[in-house]
N, C-alpha and C positions, 0 to 999 in steps of 0.2 A: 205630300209630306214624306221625308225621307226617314227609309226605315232601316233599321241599324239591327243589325243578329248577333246573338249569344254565340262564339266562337267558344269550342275548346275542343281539343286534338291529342292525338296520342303517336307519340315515335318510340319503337323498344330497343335498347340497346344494350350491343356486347360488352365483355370486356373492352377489347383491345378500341371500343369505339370512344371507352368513356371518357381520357383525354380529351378528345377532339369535341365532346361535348361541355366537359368542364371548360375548356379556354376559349367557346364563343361564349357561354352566358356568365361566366367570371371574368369577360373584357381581358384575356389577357395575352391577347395575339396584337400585335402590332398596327398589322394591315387588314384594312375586310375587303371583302369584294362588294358586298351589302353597302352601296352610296346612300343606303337612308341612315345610317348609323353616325352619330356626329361625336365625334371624340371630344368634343368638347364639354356637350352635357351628359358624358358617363358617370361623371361626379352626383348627378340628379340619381341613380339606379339605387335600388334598396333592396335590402334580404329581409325578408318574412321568417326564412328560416336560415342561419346561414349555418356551412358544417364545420365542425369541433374538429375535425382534422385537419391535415395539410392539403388533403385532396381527395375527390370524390371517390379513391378507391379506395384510400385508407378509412374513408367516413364508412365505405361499403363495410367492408370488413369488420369496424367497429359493430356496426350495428348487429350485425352478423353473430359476432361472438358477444354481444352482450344479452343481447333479446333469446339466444341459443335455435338461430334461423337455420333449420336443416334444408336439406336437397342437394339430390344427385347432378351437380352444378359442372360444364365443363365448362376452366375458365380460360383454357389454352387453346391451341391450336388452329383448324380450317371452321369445324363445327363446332363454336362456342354456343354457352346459353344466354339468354336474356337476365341481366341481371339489373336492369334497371330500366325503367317505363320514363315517359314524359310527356308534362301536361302542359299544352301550350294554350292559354287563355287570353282571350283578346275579344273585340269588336272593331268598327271604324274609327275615324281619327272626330268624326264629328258626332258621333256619342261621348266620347270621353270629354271633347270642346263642349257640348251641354253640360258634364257632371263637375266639370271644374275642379283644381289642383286635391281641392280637401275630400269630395265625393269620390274622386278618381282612388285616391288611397285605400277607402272604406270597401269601394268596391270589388280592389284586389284583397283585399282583408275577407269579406264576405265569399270572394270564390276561393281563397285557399281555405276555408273552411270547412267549404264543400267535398276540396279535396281529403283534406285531413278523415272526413267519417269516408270519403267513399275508399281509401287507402290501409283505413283497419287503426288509424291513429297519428299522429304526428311523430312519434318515435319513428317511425321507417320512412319517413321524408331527408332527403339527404341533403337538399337545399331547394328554397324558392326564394325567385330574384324578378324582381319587376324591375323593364327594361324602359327607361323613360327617353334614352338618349338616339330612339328613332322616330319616325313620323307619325304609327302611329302605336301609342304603350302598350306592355304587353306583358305577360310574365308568366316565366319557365319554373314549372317546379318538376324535379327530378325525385323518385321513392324507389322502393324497392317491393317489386309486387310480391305479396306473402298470399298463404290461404290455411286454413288450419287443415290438420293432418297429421296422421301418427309416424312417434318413429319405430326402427325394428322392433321394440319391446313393446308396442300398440300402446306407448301413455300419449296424450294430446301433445299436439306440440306445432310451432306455425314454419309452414318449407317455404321456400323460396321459389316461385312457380308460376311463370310468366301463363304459359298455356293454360293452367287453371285458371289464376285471374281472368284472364279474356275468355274463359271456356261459356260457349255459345255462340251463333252464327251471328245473331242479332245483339250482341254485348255495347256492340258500337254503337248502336241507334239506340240500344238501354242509356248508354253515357248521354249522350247531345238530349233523352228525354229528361233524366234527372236532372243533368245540370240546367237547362233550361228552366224546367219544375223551381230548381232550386233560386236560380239566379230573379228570376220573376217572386217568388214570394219572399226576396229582402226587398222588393221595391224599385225595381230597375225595369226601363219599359222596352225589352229584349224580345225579337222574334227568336223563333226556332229555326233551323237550317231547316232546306227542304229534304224529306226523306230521299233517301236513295240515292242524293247527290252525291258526286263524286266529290266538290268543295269541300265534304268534310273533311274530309283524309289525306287534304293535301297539306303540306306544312304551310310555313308561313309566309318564306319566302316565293315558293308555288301558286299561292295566293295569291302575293300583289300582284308576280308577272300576271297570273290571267285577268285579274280584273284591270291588269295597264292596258292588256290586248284588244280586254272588250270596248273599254271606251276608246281608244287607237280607232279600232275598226266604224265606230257609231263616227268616230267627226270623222274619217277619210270620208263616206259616205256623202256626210253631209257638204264635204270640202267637194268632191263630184258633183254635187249638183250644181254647188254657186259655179263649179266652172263653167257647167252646161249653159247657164243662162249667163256671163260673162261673152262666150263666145257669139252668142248671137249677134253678127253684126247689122246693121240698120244702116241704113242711106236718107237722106232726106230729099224728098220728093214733091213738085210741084203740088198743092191742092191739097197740104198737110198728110200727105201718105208715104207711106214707109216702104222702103224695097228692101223682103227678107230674101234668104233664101229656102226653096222648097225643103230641104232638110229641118231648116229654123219654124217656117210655117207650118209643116207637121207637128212639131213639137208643141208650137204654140197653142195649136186647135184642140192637139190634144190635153193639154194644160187645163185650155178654156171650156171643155167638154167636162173635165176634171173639178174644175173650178161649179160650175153647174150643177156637176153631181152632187158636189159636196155641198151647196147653197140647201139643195132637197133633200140630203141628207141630214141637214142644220137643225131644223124641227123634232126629226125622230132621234137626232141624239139628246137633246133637251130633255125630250120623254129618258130616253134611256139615262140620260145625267141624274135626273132627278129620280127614279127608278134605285139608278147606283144611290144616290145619297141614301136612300131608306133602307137597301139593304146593307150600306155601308154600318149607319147607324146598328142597325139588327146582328151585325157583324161583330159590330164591336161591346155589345149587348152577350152574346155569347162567347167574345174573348173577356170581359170583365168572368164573367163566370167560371170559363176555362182557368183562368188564372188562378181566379180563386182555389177551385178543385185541382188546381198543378198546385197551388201553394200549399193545402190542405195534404196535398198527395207528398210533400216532398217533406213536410214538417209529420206524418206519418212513416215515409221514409226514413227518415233520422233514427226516430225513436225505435222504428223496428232495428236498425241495426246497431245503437246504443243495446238494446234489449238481446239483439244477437251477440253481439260480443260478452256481455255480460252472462247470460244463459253460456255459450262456450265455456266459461272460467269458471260456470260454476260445474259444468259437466264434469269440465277436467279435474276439479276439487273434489266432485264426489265420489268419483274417480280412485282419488286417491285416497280420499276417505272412507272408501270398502275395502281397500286394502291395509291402509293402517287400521281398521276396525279390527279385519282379520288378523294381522300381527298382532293386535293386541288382546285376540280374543288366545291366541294359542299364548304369547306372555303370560296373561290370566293364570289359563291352567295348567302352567310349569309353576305360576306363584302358588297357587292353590294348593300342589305336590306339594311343594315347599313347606308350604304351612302346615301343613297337616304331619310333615315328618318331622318339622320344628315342635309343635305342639306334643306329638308325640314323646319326644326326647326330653320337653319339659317335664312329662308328665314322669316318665322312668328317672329324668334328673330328682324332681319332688321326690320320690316314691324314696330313693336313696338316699337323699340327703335325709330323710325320717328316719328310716333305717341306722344310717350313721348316728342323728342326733341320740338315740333309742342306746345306742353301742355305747355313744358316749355317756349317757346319762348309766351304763351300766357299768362301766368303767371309776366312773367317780365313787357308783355306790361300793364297788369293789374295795378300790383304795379305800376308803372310807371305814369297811370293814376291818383291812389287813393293816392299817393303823391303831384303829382297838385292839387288834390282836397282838399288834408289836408292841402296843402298850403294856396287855395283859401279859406276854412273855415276859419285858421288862421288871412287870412288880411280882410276876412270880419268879425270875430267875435272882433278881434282890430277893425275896423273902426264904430260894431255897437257901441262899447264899450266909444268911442271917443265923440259920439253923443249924448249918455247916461251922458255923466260928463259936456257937453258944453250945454244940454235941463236942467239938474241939476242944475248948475254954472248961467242959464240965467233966471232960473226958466219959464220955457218953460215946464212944466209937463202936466199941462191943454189942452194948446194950442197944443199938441202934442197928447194925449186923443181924441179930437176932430177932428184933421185932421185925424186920425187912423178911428175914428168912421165916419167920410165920407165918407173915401176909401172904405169902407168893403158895404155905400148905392152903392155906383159907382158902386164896379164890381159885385153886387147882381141885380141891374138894367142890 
């Protein structure tokens, strides 16, 4: 039974690389050296995610200054940094022949999903492009590796930090475990690469050549032997017997010694076949299981890091929510000043405005007075006035002189 492996690989790239990556997976170089690429079905290729910009630097950038992605980034000269990762996902050409055109789609649907939680989100994907117009399909998604991390002022905030992302020795064989984990519990019947392998690391094009080489090398092999027994020449010989020659007759005996072995051998491999079947079975008794506990493992994976991202935002929020507590506890007690020197001044305002009301009310009873009394001058300077025209009229001037001049002995006595 032919068994088909969960591929997926990682290449990190500079600035000055990211052209030269944008115009192989955006098809937009003329000529390839790649003879699996058929310019014909480039029209078959589709984006998962395609970018809002004009190109993968300016999408870089975007993203950059929208998400507010820090890091001490150099993006000039001999020693630039890593500012963007890539994930190249694939198997063989006859796994995707078993999942067929509609399963083949789902499947690249189900691993950029993978990608999306292991990448911190879909926002810092800059593009993913599934390549249908080689031998066998495949597809590039490019991101921008982040990791959370403070800036100068210590508030949270996510840098741009290829060596963090990968920081561990083992990071890599974390990846091909997850994805793996991941790839098996949507329902796809994927091995894992063998640990330790160099395979993994190779790209894609690295890839074919060596597996061209290894089967090149299995039929030379086999194309040597048909020669070996091709050359053997025969004679025919009276009395139905053959003239070899002593080189060909070695050969043969040893063949037929070979042959003999293998006849006594027949037996105990049966044992051993049938041996294989039951621990095959047993085999696959414990990869049903494995799988499970990788699918169990990878659908806990998730949620831990749904819950990690989520825990982050809230760190960061609470974060800032001790600080705005504190700002507003010191607002408070400038308002509290406030009030109390407001209150105060209401109180001296009241306090005067009774005052004044008191003024006024004494004011009115004043006038109120010095009205009667301009009354009372009135009817008494008319009534002196009255006396004055009837002591005139009776000639009473004297007689009136003289009682005036009595009154003033009286009340001097």
């Amino acid at each position: 039974m032919h068994i088909s492996y969960a591929i997926i690989r990682n290449e990190n790239h500079k600035m000055g690389a990211v052209p030269l990556l944008e115009r192989h997976n955006e098809r937009r170089n003329k000529n390839y050296s790649n003879k699996d690429i058929d310019l014909s079905r480039t029209c078959e290729n589709y984006h998962l995610k395609q970018p809002t910009a004009a190109s993968y630097e300016q999408e870089f950038y975007r993203i950059k200054d929208e998400y507010g992605l820090k890091g001490n980034l150099r993006l000039t000269g001999k020693k630039q940094s890593t500012i963007l990762c890539e994930f190249v996902i694939t198997s063989d050409k006859q796994f995707f022949d078993r999942l067929g055109a509609e399963r083949t789609k789902q499947f690249f649907f189900d691993a950029y999903r993978f990608v999306t939680h292991k990448v911190g989100g879909e926002q810092f994907v800059v593009s993913a492009v599934v390549h249908m117009d080689e031998k066998t399909p495949h597809m590039h998604v490019a991101f921008i590796p982040t990791v959370m991390g403070k800036d100068r002022r210590g508030s949270p905030c996510r840098r741009v930090n290829a060596s963090e992302f990968w920081k561990g020795r083992d990071s890599y064989s974390r990846l091909q475990d997850e994805y793996h984990a991941w790839i098996t519990s949507c329902g796809y019947e994927l091995e894992r690469g063998t640990r330790g392998s160099t395979a993994e690391h190779l790209s894609v094009e690295e890839y074919k050549v060596k597996k061209t080489s290894e089967q090149l090398a299995a039929l030379q092999g086999q194309v040597e032997e048909v020669k070996a027994v091709d050359e053997i020449a025969a004679k025919s010989l009276p009395f139905n017997m053959v003239s070899v020659k002593r080189d060909d007759y070695n050969d043969l005996t040893a063949a037929a010694k070979g042959y003999i072995t293998a006849k006594a051998a027949e037996a105990e491999n049966e044992q051993l076949s049938a041996e294989n079947e039951r621990l095959h079975a047993e085999n696959q008794q414990l990869k049903d299981l494995n799988n499970a506990a990788n699918a169990k493992y990878a659908q806990l994976d998730h949620y831990f890091a749904e819950f990690y991202d989520s825990v982050a935002d809230e760190v960061a929020l609470r974060d800032e929510n001790a600080r705005l507590a504190a700002e507003n506890g010191r607002l408070c007690e400038q308002l509290h000043t406030a009030r109390t020197v407001l209150n105060d001044v209401k109180t001296e305002n009241a306090a005067l405005r009774t005052k004044v009301s008191e003024q006024e009310q004494q004011i009115v009873s004043l006038g109120s007075e010095l009205s009667n009394l301009q009354r009372l001058y009135a009817a008494l300077q008319e009534r002196v006035e009255k006396i004055m025209r009837f002591v005139e009229q009776q000639k009473l001037s004297d007689k009136l002189k003289c009682f005036m001049n009595t009154s003033k002995k009286v009340k001097r006595q």
